[in-house]
C-alpha positions in Angstrom: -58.9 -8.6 -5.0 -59.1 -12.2 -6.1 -56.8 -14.5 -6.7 -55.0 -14.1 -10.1 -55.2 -17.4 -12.2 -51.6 -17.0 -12.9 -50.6 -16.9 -9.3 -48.9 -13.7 -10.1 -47.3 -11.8 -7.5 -47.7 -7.9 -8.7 -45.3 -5.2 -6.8 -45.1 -1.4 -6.5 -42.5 1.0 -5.2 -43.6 4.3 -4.0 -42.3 7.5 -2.1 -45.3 8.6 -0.8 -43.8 11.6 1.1 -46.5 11.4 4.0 -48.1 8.2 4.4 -51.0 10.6 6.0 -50.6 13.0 2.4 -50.6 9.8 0.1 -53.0 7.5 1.8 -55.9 7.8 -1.0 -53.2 6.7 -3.2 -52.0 4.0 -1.2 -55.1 2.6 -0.8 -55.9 2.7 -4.8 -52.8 1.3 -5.1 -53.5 -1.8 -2.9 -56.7 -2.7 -5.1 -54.0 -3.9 -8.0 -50.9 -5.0 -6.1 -50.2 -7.8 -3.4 -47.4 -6.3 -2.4 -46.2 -2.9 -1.4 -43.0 -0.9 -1.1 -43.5 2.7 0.7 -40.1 4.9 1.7 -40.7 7.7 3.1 -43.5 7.5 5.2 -42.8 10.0 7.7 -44.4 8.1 11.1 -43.2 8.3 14.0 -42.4 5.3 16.1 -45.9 5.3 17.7 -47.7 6.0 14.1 -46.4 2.8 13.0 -50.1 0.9 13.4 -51.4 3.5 10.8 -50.0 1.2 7.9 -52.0 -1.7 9.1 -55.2 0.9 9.0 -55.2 1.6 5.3 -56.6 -1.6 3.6 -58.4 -4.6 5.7 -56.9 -7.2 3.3 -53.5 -6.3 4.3 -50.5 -7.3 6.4 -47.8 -4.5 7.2 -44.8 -3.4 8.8 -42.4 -0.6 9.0 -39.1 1.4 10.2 -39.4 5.1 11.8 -36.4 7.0 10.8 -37.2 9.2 13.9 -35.7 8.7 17.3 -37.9 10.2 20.0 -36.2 9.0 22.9 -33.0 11.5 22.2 -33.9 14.5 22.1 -37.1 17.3 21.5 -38.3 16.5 17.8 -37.9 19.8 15.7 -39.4 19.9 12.3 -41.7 17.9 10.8 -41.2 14.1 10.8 -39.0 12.4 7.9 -37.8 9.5 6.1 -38.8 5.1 7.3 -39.7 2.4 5.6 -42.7 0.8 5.1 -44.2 -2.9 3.6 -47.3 -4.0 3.0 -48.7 -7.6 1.5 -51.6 -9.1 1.2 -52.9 -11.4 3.8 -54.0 -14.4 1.4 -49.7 -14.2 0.7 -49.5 -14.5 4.6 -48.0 -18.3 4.7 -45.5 -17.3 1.7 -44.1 -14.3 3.0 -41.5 -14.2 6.2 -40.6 -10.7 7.6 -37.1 -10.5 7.9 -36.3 -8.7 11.0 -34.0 -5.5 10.7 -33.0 -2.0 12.5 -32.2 0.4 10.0 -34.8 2.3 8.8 -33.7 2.7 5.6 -34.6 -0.7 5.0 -37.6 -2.9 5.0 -37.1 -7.0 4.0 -39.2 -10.3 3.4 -38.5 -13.4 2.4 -41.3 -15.1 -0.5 -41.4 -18.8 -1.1 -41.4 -19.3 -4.5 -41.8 -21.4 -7.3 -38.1 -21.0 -7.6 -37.0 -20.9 -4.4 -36.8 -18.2 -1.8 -36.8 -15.2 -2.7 -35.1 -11.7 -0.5 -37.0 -9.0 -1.2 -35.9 -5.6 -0.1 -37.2 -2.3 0.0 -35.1 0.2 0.3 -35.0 4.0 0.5 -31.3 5.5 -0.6 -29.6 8.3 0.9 -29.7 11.4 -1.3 -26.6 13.0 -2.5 -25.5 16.1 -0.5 -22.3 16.8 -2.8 -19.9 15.6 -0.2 -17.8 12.6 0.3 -20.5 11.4 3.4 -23.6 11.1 1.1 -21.1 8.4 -0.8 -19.9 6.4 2.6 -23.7 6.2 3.9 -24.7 4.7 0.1 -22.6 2.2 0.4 -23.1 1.3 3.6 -26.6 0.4 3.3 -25.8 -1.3 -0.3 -23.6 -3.2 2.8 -26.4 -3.7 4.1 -28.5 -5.3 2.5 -25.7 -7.7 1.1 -25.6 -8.7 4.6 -28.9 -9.4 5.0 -29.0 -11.4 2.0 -25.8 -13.2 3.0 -27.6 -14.2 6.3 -30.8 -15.4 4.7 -31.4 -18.9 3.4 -32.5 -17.1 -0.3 -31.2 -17.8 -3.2 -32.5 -14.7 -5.0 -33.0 -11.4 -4.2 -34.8 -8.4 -5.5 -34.4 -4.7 -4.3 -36.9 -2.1 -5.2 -37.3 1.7 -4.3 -36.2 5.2 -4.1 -32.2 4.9 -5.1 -31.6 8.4 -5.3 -29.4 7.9 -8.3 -30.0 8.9 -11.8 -27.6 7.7 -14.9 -24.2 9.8 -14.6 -25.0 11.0 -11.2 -22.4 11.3 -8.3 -24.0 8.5 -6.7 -24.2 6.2 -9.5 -21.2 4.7 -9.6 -21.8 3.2 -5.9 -25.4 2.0 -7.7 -23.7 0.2 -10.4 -21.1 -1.8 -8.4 -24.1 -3.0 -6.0 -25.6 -4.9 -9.0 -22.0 -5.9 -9.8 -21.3 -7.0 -6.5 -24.4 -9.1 -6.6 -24.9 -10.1 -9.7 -28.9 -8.0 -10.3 -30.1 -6.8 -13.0 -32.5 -3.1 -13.1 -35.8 -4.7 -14.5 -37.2 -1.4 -15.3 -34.7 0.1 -17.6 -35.3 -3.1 -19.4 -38.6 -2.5 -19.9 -39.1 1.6 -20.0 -37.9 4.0 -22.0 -38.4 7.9 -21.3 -39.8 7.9 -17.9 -39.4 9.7 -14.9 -40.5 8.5 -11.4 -39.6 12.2 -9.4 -41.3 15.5 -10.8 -39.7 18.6 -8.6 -42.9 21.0 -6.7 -42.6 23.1 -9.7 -42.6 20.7 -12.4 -39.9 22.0 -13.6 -37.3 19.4 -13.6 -38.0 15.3 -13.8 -35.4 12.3 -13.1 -35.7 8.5 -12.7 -34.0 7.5 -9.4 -36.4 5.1 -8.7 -36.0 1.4 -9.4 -36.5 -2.6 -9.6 -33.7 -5.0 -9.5 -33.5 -8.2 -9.5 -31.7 -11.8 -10.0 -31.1 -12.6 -13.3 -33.2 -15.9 -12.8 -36.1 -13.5 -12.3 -36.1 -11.4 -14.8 -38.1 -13.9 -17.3 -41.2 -13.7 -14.8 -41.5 -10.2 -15.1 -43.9 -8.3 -17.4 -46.2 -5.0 -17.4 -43.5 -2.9 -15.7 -45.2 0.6 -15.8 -45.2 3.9 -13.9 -48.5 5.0 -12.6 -48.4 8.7 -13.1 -52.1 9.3 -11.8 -50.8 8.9 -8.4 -50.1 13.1 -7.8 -49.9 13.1 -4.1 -46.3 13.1 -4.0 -42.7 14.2 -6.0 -42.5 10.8 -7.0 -44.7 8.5 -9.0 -45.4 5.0 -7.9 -43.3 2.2 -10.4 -45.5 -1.2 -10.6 -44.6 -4.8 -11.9 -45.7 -8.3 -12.3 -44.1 -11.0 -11.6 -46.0 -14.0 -13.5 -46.6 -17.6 -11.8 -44.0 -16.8 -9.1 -46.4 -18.0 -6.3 -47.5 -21.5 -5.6 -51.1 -22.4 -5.0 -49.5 -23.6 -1.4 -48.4 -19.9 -0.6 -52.2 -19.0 -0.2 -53.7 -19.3 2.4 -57.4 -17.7 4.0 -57.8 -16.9 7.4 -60.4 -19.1 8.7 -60.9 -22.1 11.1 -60.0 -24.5 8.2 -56.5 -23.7 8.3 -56.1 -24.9 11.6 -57.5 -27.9 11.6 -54.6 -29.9 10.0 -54.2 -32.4 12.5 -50.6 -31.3 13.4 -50.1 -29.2 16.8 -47.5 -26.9 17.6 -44.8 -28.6 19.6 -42.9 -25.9 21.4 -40.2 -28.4 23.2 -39.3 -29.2 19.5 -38.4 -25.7 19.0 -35.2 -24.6 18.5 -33.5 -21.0 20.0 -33.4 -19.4 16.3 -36.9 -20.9 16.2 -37.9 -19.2 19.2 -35.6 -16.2 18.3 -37.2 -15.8 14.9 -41.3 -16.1 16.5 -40.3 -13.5 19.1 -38.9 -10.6 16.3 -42.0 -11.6 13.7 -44.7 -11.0 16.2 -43.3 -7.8 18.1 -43.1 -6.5 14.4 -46.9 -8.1 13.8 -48.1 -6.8 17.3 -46.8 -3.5 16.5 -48.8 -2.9 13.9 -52.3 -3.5 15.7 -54.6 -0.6 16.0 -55.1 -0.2 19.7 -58.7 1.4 20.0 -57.5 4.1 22.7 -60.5 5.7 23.2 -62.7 2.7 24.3 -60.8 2.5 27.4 -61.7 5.5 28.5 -65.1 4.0 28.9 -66.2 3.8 32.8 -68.2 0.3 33.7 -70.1 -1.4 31.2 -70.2 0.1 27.9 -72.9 -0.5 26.0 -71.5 1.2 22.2 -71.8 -1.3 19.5 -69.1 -0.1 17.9 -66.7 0.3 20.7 -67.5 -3.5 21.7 -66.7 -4.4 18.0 -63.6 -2.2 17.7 -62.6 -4.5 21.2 -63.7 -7.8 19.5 -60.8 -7.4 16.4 -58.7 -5.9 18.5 -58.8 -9.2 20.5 -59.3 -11.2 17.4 -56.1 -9.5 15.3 -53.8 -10.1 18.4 -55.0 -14.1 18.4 -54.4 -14.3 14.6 -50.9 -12.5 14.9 -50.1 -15.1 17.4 -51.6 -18.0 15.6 -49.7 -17.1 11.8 -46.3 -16.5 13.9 -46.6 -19.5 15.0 -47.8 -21.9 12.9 -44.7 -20.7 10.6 -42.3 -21.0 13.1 -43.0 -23.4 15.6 -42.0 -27.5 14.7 -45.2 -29.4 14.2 -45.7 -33.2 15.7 -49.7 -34.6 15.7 -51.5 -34.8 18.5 -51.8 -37.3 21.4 -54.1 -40.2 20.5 -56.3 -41.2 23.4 -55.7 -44.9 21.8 -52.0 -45.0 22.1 -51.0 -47.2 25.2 -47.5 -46.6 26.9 -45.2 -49.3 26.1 -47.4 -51.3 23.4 -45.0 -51.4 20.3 -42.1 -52.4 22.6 -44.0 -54.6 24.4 -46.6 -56.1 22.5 -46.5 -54.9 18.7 -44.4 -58.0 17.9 -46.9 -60.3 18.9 -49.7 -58.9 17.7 -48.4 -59.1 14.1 -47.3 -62.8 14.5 -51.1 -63.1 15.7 -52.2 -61.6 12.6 
């Protein structure tokens, strides 16, 4: 998709239920959006590389809600997290690194500063007093996580679980208290419904966008795309006008790197180096490994095995190159011109000379 004029950043929520079930969906929906909120994806740990499969343009990342390592998995897989964004938005957005799986964050620079952006997939209401103490734990949550980060905004969309006058509700309401959001889409909707039961008999709209108040004046063409019938719930889209700068674009090409500054790693500082290593494990992760190509015995002479090598090698070096050209301090590079010594030796007198 091309740029918008408007530098727009446009955002959709959406329980896919099955990542694998929804994925003609998803990938419609990443022809209109930049960014991408999925809950309930259903991967397991060592499916996570399927999100960065579904559209080339994109970036992603995401939580399993499975442990594997416990026990024999019974039943089918459930719950995670899930965040994709376009790559052009690659030098704007920071993912913010995290280990519940009911959550998935980034950081956006901004036109008005940073900007927490959290995706979130609720715990559902199982009429007893736990289903209350986990909601508010991961409202906890992600308070903390915007505590710790350098934002000064934050927005939180997904699957809250929680209609008007439901049990849950009350712990809903005192999150947007407690930090000061606003729900953008009951601003903007009026009788809509983002779950539809199997049967169809029976709607409710426990999905949502919610934002600082500071945002809410960029916002506009808040709709629910109800063409998207692959899962119970229906995908909840918004715009967020002239939130991006120009500077937050960027294209991946050789252009970019020729700046003239180099990467200094002695410069770097341990939550420098703290915050490279956790972005690209979570950017590694999500590389396709092309398993069957290595099953290939002495020279292989399959064009599109030798391709499938030759971006497998190229996404690794571009993980490695974006991680750290946003973390890493910068300082120019050595001039073959500069002479040891000259400005404390000499500079003095070459200036009187001049």
């Amino acid at each position: 998709m091309a740029l918008n004029n408007d530098l727009s950043l446009r955002i959709c929520t959406f329980n896919c239920r099955s990542l694998k079930n929804s994925l003609i969906d998803i990938q419609r929906l990443c022809k209109t959006h930049d960014v991408i909120f999925l809950q309930e994806h259903w991967l397991l740990p060592f499916e996570l590389y399927m999100l960065s499969e579904i559209d080339d343009d994109f970036l992603a990342f995401g939580m399993s809600a499975v442990n594997i390592d416990e026990d024999i998995l019974r039943g089918r897989p459930y719950g995670g997290t899930a965040t994709l964004y376009r790559k052009q938005l690659a030098k704007a957005i920071t993912v913010v690194p995290n280990t519940e799986p009911r959550i998935c964050a980034v950081t956006v620079t901004t036109n008005l500063g940073l900007v927490l952006c959290v995706n979130v997939y609720m715990p559902y209401d199982d009429n007893d007093i736990s289903s209350i103490v986990e909601y508010v734990d991961i409202c906890s949550k992600v308070s903390v996580i915007f505590s710790d980060s350098d934002a000064v905004y934050l927005a939180v969309a997904g699957d809250f679980n929680c209609a008007v006058n439901s049990r849950l509700y009350g712990a809903y309401c005192d999150f947007l208290k407690e930090e000061q959001l606003l729900c953008v889409d009951s601003q903007h909707l009026h009788d809509v419904f983002m779950y539809v039961s199997d049967d169809g008999k029976s709607t409710s709209w426990i999905d949502h966008i919610v934002c600082s108040p500071a945002l809410l004046p960029c916002i506009s063409e808040v709709s629910v795309l109800y063409d998207a019938l692959s899962s119970d719930h229906r995908p909840m889209s918004a715009c967020f006008k002239s939130l991006v700068s120009p500077s937050g674009y960027m294209t991946f090409d050789a252009s970019n790197r020729d700046n003239g500054l180099h990467s200094n790693w002695y410069k770097a500082s341990a939550t420098d180096v703290y915050r490279y290593s956790s972005c690209l494990k979570l950017a590694l992760k999500g590389i396709n490994i092309p398993s069957y190509t290595l099953s290939c015995q002495g020279l292989c002479g399959d064009a599109d095995h030798n391709k499938l090598i030759d971006d497998y090698y190229n996404n690794i070096v571009e993980c490695i190159y974006v991680t750290t050209d946003r973390y890493i301090p910068k300082t120019k590079p050595y001039s073959p011109h500069a002479v040891p010594g000259w400005v404390d030796y000499a500079k003095e007198k070459h200036d009187l000379a001049r």
